[in-house]
C-alpha positions as CSV (number, residue, x, y, z in Angstrom):
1,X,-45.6,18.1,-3.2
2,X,-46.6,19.2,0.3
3,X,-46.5,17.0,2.7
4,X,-49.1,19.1,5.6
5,X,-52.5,17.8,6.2
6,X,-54.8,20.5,7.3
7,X,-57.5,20.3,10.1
8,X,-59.8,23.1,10.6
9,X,-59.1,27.0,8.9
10,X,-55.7,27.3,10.3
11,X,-54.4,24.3,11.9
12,X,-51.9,22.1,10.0
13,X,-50.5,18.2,11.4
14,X,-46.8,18.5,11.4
15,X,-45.5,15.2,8.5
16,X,-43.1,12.9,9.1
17,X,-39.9,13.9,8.1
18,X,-40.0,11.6,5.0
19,X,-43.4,11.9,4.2
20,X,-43.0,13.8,1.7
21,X,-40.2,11.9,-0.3
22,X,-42.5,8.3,0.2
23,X,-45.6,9.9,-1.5
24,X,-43.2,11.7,-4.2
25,X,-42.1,8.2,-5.3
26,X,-45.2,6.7,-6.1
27,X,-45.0,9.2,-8.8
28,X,-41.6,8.9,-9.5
29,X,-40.2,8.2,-13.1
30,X,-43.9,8.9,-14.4
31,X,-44.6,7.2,-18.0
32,X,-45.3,9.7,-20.9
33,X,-46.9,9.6,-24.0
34,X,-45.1,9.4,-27.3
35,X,-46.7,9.6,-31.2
36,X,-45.5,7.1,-33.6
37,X,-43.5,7.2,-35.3
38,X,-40.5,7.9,-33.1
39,X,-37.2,7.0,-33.0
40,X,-35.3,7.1,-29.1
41,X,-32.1,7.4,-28.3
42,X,-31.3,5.9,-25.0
43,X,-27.8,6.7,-23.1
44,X,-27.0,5.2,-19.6
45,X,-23.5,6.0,-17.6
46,X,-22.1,4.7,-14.5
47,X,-22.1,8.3,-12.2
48,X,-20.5,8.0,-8.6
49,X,-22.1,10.4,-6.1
50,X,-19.3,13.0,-7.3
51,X,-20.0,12.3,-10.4
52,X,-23.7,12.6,-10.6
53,X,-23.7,16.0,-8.5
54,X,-21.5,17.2,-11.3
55,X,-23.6,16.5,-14.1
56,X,-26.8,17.6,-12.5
57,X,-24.8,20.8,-12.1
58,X,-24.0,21.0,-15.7
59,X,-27.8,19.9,-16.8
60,X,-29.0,23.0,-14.6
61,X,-26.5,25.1,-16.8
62,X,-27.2,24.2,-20.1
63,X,-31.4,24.2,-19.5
64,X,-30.8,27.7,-18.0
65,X,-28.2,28.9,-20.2
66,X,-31.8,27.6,-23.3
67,X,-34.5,28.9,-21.4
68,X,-35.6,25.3,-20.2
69,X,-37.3,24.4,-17.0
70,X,-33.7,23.1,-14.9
71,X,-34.5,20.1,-12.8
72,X,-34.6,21.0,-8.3
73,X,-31.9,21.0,-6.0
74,X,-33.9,17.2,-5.2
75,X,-35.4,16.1,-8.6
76,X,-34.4,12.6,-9.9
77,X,-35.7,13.1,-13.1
78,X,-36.5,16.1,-15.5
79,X,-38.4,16.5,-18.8
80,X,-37.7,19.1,-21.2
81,X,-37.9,19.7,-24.9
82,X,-35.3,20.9,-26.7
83,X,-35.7,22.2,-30.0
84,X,-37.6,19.3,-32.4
85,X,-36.9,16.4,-29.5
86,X,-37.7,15.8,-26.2
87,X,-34.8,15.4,-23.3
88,X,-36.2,12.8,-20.3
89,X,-33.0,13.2,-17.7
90,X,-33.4,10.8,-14.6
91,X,-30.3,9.9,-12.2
92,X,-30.2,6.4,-10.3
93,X,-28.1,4.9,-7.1
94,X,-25.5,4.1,-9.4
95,X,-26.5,5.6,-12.9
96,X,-27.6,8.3,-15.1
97,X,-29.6,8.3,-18.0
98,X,-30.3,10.5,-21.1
99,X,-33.3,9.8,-23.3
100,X,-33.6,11.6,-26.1
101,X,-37.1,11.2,-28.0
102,X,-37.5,12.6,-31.5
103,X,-40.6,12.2,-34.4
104,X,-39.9,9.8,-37.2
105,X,-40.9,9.9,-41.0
106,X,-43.7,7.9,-41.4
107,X,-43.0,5.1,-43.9
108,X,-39.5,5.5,-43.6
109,X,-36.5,3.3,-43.5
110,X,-36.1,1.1,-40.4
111,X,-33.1,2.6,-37.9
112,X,-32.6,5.2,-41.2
113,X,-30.7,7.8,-41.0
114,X,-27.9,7.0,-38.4
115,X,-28.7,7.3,-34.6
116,X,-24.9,9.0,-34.4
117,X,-26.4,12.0,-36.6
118,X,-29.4,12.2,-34.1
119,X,-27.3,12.1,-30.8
120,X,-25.5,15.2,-31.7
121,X,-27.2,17.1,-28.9
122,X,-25.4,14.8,-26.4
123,X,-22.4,16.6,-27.4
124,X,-23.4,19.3,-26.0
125,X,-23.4,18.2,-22.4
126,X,-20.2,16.5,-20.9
127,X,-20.2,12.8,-20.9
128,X,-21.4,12.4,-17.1
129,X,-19.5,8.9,-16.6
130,X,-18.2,6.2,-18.7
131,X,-21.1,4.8,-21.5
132,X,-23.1,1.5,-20.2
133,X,-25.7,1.6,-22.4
134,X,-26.8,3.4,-26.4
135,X,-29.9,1.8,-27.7
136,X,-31.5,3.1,-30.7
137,X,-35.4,2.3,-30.7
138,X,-37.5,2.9,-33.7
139,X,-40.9,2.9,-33.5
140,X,-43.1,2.3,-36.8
141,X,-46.2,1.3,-37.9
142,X,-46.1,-2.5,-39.2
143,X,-45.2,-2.5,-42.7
144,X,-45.1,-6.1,-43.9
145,X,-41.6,-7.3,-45.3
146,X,-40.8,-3.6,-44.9
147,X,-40.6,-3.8,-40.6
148,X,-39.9,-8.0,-40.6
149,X,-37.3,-8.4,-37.4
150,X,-35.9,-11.4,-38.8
151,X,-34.7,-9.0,-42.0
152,X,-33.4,-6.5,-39.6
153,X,-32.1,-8.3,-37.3
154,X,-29.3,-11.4,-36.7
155,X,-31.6,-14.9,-37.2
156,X,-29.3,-16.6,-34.5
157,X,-29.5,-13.9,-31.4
158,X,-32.9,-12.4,-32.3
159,X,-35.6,-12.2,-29.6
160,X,-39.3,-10.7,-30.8
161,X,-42.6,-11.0,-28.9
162,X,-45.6,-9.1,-28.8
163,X,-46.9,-7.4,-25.7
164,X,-50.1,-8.8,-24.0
165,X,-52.6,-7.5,-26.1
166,X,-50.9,-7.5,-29.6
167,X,-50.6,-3.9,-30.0
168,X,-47.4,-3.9,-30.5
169,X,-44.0,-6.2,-31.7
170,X,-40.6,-5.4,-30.3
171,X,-37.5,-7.0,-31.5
172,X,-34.2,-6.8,-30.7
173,X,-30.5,-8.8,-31.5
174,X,-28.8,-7.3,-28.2
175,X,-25.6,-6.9,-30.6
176,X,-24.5,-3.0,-31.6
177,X,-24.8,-1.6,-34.7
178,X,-22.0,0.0,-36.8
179,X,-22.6,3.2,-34.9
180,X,-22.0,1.5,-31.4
181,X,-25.7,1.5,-30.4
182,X,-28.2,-1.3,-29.9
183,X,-31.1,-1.3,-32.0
184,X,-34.6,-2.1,-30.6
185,X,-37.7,-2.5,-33.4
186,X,-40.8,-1.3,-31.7
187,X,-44.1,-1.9,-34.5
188,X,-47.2,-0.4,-33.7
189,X,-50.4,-2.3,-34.5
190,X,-52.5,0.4,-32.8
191,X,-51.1,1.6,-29.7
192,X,-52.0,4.8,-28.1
193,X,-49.6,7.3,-27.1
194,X,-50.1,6.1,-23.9
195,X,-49.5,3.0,-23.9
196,X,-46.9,3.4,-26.6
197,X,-44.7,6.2,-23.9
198,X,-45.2,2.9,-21.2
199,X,-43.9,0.2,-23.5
200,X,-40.8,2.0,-25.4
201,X,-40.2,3.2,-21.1
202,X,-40.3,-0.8,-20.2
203,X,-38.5,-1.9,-23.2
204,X,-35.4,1.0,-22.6
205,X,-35.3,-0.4,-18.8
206,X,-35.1,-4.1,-19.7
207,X,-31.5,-3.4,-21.7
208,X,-30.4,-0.9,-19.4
209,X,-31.3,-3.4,-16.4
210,X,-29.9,-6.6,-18.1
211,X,-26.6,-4.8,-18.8
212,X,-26.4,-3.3,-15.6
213,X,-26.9,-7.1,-14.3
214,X,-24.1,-8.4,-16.1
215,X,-21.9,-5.8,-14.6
216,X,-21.3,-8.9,-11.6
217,X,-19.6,-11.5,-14.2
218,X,-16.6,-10.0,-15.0
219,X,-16.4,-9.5,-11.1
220,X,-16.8,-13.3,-10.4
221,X,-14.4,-14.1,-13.2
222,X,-12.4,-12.3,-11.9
223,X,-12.1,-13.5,-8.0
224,X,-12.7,-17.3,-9.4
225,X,-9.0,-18.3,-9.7
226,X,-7.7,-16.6,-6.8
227,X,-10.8,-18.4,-4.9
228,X,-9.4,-21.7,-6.4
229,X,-6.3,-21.1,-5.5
230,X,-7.1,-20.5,-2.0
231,X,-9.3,-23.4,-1.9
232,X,-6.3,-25.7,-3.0
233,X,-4.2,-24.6,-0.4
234,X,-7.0,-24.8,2.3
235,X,-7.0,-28.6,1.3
236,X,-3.1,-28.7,1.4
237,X,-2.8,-26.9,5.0
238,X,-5.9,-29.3,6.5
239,X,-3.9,-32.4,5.2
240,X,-0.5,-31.0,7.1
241,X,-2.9,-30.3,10.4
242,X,-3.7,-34.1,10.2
243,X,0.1,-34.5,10.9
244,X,1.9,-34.5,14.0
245,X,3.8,-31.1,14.3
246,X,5.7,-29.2,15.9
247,X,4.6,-25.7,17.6
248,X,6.0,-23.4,15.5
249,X,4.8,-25.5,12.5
250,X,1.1,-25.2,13.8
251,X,2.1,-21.4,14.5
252,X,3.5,-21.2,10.8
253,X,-0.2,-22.7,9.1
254,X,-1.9,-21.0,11.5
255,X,-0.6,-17.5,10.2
256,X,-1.0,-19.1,6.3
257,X,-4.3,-19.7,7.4
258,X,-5.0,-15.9,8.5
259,X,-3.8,-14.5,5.6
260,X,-5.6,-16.6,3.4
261,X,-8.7,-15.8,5.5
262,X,-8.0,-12.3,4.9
263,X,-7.8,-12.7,1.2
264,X,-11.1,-14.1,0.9
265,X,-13.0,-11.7,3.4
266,X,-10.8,-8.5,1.0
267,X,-12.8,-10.3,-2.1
268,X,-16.0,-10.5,-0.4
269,X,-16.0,-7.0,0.6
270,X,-15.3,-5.3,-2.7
271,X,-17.8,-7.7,-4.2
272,X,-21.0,-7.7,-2.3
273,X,-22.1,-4.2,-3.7
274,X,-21.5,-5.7,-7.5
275,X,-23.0,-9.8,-6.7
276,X,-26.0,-7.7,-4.9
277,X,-27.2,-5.3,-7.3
278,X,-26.3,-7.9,-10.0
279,X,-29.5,-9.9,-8.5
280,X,-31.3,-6.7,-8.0
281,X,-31.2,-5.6,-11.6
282,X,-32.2,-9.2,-12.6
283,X,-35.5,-9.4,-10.6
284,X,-36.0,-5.7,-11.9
285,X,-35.7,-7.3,-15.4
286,X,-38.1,-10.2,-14.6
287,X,-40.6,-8.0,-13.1
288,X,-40.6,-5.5,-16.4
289,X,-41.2,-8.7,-18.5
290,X,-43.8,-9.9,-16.6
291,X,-45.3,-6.6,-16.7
292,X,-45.3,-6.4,-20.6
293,X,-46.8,-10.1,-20.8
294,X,-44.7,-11.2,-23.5
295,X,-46.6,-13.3,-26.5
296,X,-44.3,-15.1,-28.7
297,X,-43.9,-14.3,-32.2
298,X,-44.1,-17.1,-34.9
299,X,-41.6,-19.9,-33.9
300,X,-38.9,-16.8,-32.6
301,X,-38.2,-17.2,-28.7
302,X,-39.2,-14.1,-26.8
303,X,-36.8,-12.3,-24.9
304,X,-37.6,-14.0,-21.7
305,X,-36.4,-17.3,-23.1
306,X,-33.1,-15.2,-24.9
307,X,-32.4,-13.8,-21.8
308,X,-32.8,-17.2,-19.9
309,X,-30.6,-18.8,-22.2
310,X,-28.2,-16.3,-22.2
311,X,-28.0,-14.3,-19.1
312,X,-29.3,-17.0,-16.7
313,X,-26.3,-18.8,-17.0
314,X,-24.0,-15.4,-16.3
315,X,-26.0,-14.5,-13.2
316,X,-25.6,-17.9,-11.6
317,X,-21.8,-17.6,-12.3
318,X,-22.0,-14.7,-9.7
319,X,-24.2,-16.6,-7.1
320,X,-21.6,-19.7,-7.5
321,X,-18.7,-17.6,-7.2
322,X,-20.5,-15.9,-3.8
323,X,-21.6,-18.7,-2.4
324,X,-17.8,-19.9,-2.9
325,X,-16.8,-17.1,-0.9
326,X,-18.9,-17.7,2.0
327,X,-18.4,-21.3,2.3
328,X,-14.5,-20.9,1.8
329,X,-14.6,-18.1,4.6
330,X,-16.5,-20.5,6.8
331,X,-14.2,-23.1,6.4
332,X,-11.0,-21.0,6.7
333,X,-12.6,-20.4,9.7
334,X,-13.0,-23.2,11.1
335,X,-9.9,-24.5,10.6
336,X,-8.4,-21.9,12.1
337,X,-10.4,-22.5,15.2
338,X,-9.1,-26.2,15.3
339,X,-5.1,-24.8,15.0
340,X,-5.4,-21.9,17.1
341,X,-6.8,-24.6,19.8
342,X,-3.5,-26.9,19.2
343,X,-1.3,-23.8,19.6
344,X,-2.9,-22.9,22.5
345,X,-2.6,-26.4,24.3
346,X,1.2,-27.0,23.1
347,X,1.5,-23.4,24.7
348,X,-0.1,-24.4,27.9
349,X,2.3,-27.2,28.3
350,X,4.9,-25.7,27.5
351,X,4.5,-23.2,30.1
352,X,3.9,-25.9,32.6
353,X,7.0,-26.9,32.2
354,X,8.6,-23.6,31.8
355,X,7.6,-23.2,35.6
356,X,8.5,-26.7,36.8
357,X,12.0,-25.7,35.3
358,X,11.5,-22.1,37.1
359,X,10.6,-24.2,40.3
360,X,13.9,-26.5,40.8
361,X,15.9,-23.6,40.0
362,X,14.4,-21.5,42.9
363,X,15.1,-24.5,44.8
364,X,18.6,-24.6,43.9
365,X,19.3,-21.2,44.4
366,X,17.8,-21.4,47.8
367,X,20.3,-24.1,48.6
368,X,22.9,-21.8,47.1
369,X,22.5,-19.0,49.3
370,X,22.0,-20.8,52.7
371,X,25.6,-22.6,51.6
372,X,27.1,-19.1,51.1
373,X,25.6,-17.9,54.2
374,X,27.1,-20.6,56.1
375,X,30.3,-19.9,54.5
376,X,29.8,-16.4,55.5
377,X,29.8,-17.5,58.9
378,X,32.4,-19.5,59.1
379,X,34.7,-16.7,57.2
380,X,33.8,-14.5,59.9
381,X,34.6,-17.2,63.0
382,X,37.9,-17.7,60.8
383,X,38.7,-13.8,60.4
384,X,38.0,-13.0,64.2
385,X,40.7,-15.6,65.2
386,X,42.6,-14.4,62.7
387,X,43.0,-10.9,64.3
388,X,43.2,-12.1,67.3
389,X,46.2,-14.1,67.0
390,X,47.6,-10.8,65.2
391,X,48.1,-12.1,61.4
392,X,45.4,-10.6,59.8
393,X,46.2,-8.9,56.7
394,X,44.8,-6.6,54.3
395,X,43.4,-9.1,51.2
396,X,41.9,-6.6,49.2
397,X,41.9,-8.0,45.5
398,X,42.4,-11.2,46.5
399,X,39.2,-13.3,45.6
400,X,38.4,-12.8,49.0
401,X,35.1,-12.6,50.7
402,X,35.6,-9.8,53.3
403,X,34.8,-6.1,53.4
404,X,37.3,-4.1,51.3
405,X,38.4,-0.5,53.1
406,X,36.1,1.9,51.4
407,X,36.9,5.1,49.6
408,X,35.9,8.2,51.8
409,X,32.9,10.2,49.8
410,X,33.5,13.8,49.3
411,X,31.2,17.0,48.9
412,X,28.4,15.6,47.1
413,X,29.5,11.9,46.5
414,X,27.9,8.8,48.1
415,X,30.1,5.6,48.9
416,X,27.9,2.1,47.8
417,X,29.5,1.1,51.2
418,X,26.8,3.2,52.6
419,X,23.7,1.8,50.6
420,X,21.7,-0.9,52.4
421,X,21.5,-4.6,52.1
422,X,18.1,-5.6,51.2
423,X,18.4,-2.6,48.7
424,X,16.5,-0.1,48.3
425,X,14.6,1.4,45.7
426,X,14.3,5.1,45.1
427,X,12.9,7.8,42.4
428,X,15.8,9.3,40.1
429,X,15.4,12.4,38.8
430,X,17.9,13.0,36.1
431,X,17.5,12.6,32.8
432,X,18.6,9.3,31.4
433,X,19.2,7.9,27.9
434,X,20.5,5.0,26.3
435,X,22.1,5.6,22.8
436,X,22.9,3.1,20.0
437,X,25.1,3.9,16.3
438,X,24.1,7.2,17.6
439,X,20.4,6.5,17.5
440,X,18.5,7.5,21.1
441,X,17.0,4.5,21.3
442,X,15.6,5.6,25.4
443,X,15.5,9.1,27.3
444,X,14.0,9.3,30.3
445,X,13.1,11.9,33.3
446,X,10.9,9.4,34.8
447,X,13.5,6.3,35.9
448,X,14.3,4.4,39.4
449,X,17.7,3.5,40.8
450,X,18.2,0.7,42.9
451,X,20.6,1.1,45.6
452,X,22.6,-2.2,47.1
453,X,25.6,-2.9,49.3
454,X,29.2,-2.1,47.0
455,X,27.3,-2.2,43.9
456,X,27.0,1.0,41.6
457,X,23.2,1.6,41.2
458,X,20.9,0.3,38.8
459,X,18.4,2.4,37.2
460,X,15.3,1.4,35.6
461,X,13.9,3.2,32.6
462,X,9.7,2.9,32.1
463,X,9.0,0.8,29.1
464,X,6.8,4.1,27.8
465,X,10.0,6.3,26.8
466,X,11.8,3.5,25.2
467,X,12.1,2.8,21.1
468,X,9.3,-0.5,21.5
469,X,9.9,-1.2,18.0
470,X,14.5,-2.1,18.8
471,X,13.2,-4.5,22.0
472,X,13.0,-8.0,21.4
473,X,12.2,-10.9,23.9
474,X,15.5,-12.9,24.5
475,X,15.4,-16.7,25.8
476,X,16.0,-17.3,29.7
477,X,16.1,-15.8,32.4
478,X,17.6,-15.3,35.9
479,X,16.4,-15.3,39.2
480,X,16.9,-12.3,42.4
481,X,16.9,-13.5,45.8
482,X,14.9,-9.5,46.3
483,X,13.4,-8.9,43.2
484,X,12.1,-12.2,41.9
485,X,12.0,-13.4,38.1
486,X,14.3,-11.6,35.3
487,X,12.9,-11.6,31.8
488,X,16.1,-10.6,28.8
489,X,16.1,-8.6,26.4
490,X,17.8,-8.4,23.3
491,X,18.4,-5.0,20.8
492,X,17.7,-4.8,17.1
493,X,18.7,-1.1,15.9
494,X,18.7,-1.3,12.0
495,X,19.8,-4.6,11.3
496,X,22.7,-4.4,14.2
497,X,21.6,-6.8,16.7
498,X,22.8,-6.8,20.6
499,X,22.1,-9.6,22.6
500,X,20.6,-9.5,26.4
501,X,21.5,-5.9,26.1
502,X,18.9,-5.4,29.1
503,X,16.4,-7.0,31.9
504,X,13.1,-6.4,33.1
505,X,10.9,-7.7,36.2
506,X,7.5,-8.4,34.8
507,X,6.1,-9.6,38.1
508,X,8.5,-8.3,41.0
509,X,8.3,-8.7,44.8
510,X,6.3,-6.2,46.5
511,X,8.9,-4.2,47.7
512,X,9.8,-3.6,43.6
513,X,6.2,-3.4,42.5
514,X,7.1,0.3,40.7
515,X,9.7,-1.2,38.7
516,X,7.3,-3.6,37.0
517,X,7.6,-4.0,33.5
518,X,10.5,-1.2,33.7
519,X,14.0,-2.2,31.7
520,X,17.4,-1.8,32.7
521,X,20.5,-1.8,29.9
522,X,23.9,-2.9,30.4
523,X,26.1,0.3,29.7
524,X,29.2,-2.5,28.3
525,X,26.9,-3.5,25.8
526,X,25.5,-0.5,24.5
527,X,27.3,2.5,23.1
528,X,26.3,5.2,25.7
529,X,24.4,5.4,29.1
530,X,23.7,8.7,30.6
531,X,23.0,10.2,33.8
532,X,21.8,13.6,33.0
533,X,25.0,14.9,31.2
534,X,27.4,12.3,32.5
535,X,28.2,9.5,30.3
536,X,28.4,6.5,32.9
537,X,31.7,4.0,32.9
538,X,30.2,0.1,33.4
539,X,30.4,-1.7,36.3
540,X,33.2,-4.6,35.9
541,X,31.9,-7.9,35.2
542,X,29.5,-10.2,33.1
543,X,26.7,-10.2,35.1
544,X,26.2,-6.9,37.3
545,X,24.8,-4.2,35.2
546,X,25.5,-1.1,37.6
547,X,25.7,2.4,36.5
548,X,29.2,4.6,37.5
549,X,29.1,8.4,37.8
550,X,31.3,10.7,39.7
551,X,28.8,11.0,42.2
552,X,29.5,7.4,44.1
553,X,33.1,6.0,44.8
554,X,33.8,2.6,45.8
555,X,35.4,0.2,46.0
556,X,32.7,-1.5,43.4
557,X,31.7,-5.1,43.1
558,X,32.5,-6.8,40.4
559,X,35.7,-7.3,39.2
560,X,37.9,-10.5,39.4
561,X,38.3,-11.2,43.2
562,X,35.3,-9.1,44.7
563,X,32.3,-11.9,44.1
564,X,32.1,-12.6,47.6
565,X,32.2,-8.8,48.5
């Protein structure tokens, strides 16, 4: 179908891009007419997208390999005859379906002989997906007692009507027949071939449409206990939330709460294709009936009141089970809204007094150190009287809290007695690593050393080249008169756990502003520390976590005796 509009002897209007495809669907799926007697045989499968371009594929190879018109590279539907029958192809969203439409004997048997016999030429094409829908329709004159539905047909699920004008009967007991297939009575009290082609088209939809509508029940049976269950336990946590707890009690149903928040929305997203299309199929299946204009039949119930009775109640199964979905999200919701709120106060105060605690420590530090200064000072006033009256003597190792005599540096050494007091910080350029059960859990070209007064240096590794997943927070902290506020860390390298194996300066002074966030390790509680191919000895003591390499000499900080150094 073109889709130009031409003006003039040569000029065309350039069309929408879909113009084309809008106007071709007006016409798609175009009734056609059929003499009675017939008998159809009706075959839907479920096709995914790879699925349906395979079996157009194999339809364009087995027309073409006959001599039959194939269907285009865009067709959604094809007619062809083949042999004594007539092929009607068409391929849905979700579904393809064969229709195969043969002539009948006239006078003949009812569903006589067996529709297996006469879907033989389904054999010859691969079975596009798995089988939704076989009907077998036979349509036959009216034949008194010979064409009766309720002979046919079981008394208890039959549904017969007659179409708005009485030309025609069709019956039907939705139950398979021996064969597999459905049977569908369609008696002709005078149709034309036209209207015969539109009705038997209607009447093939309405089962393949109510069967793809049921498709959503097994879905909502399916979800319905572990929607239950969820909704049990959504009572149970809201009850515990009305409880006075503890923080990592809230924390504990809050993260109960996520998960089962994420259980529902994981249902709800695999479902909503199946619940939507379930309701889509069923307002297709109203309209057809509403099309045909159902009569009833004697006292029989039409199939509009059948499929009320019967499918109704299995469609509003899916809605319920939906709507369940949708309210229980909401509510999850909502009640983790109310617990994430508590966890965030009892955070908030317990941070307040995280820093009141952070606050008389600072002050008691400061106290600290302007006692040891004044101690300093008076050690001094004692020492200088001390060499003055000539018995000064050399109290190295002592626990004393004077100047040891340093070791003289050679070629390419530095003595600690040399490094500054405030330190100082400074780029290092070696390579430095950190290994663990012989796991390199850092390495590093990138790392700072800070240099201070008889202390080995320190040297800070960037959080970037270290192992994120072995660091773990560690309680406390400790407090630098230059740096500010330590935060501890502890190691977890498979199972082997080492604690406040290192330290960090989240927020630093300015003068250590690079070093944010950086870590350094304690080389006595790790298995190695290196400084490019040097492995490093530890500096002595508990709490000074200095590096020592053959490039510095001491005397070093540290040991028993040397705190006041």
């Amino acid at each position: 179908m073109s889709a130009e509009v031409l003006i003039g002897d040569r000029k065309a209007l350039a069309p929408h891009p879909l113009r084309a495809a809008v106007l071709g669907e007006v016409h798609a799926r175009p009734f056609t007419a059929i003499d009675l007697p017939c008998r159809v045989i009706h075959f839907a499968f479920a096709t995914s997208a790879a699925q349906a371009q395979a079996d157009r594929a194999y339809l364009v190879a087995f027309c073409s390999a006959r001599g039959l018109p194939a269907p285009g590279a865009g067709d959604k539907h094809h007619r062809a005859r083949f042999g004594g029958s007539i092929l009607r192809w068409e391929q849905h969203s979700e579904f393809t379906t064969y229709t195969w439409e043969m002539r009948a004997t006239p006078g003949g048997v009812p569903f006589h002989p067996d529709p297996s016999s006469l879907a033989e030429p389904m054999a010859l094409l691969p079975q596009p997906g798995p089988l939704l829908v076989a009907i077998d329709l036979h349509g036959l004159a009216e034949d008194g007692e010979r064409t009766a539905p309720e002979r046919l047909f079981d008394r208890a699920s039959l549904a017969v009507a007659e179409n708005s004008d009485g030309k025609a009967i069709y019956a039907t007991d939705f139950q398979p027949g021996p064969s597999g297939f459905l049977r569908i009575l369609l008696i002709d009290r005078g149709l034309s071939p036209e209207r015969a082609g539109a009705l038997t088209q209607r009447v093939l939809e309405l089962e393949t449409y109510r069967t793809l509508a049921l498709l959503g029940l097994p879905e909502a049976q399916r979800l319905s206990p572990s929607i239950g269950a969820s909704e049990q336990r959504l009572a149970e946590v809201t009850e515990e939330m009305r409880r006075p707890g503890d923080l990592a009690t809230n924390q504990k149903l809050l993260d109960e709460l996520t998960a089962l928040a994420a259980d529902v929305e994981a249902g709800a997203a695999a479902s909503v294709f199946r619940f939507g299309a379930s309701r889509a199929y069923e307002e297709i299946v109203t309209q057809r009936l509403q099309t045909i204009g159902e009569r009833k039949v004697g006292g029989l119930p039409t199939w509009s009141s059948f499929l009320d009775r019967r499918m109704k109640p299995a469609l509003s199964t899916c809605v319920t089970v939906e709507n369940r979905q949708a309210n229980l999200s909401t509510k999850l919701a909502r009640a983790a809204n109310l617990l994430r709120t508590r966890v965030d106060v009892e955070l908030e105060q317990q941070n307040q007094e995280l820093l009141k605690s952070m606050n008389a420590r600072t002050r008691l530090q400061l106290r600290l150190q302007t006692t040891v200064e004044g101690l300093s000072v008076a050690a001094a006033a004692h020492f200088r009287r001390g060499l003055s009256a000539g018995f000064a003597k050399p109290i190295f190792g002592r626990g004393n809290m004077f100047k040891p005599t340093p070791i003289a540096p050679g070629p390419g050494q530095e003595s600690v007695w040399d490094y500054p007091r405030p330190p100082r910080l400074e780029r290092e350029p070696s390579r430095l690593r950190i290994v663990v059960d012989g796991i390199t859990i850092a390495d590093t070209s990138a790392g700072f050393r800070v240099l201070e007064t008889s202390h080995p240096p320190v040297y800070y590794l960037p959080p970037g080249d270290i192992m994120a997943s072995v660091l773990r927070k560690a309680a406390g902290s400790s407090w630098c008169e230059w740096k500010g506020q330590a935060q501890y860390w502890s190691l977890d390298v498979d199972g082997r756990v080492i604690a406040n194996a290192a330290w960090s300066y989240p927020t630093p002074s300015p003068a250590f502003t690079e070093i944010a966030g950086y870590l350094a390790f304690y080389a006595s509680r790790v298995d190695e520390c290196w400084v490019g191919d040097e492995r490093v000895q530890a500096q002595q003591g508990d709490f000074y976590g200095g590096w020592i390499t053959s490039r510095i000499v001491g005397p070093f900080k540290g040991s028993e005796g040397t705190r006041g150094w």
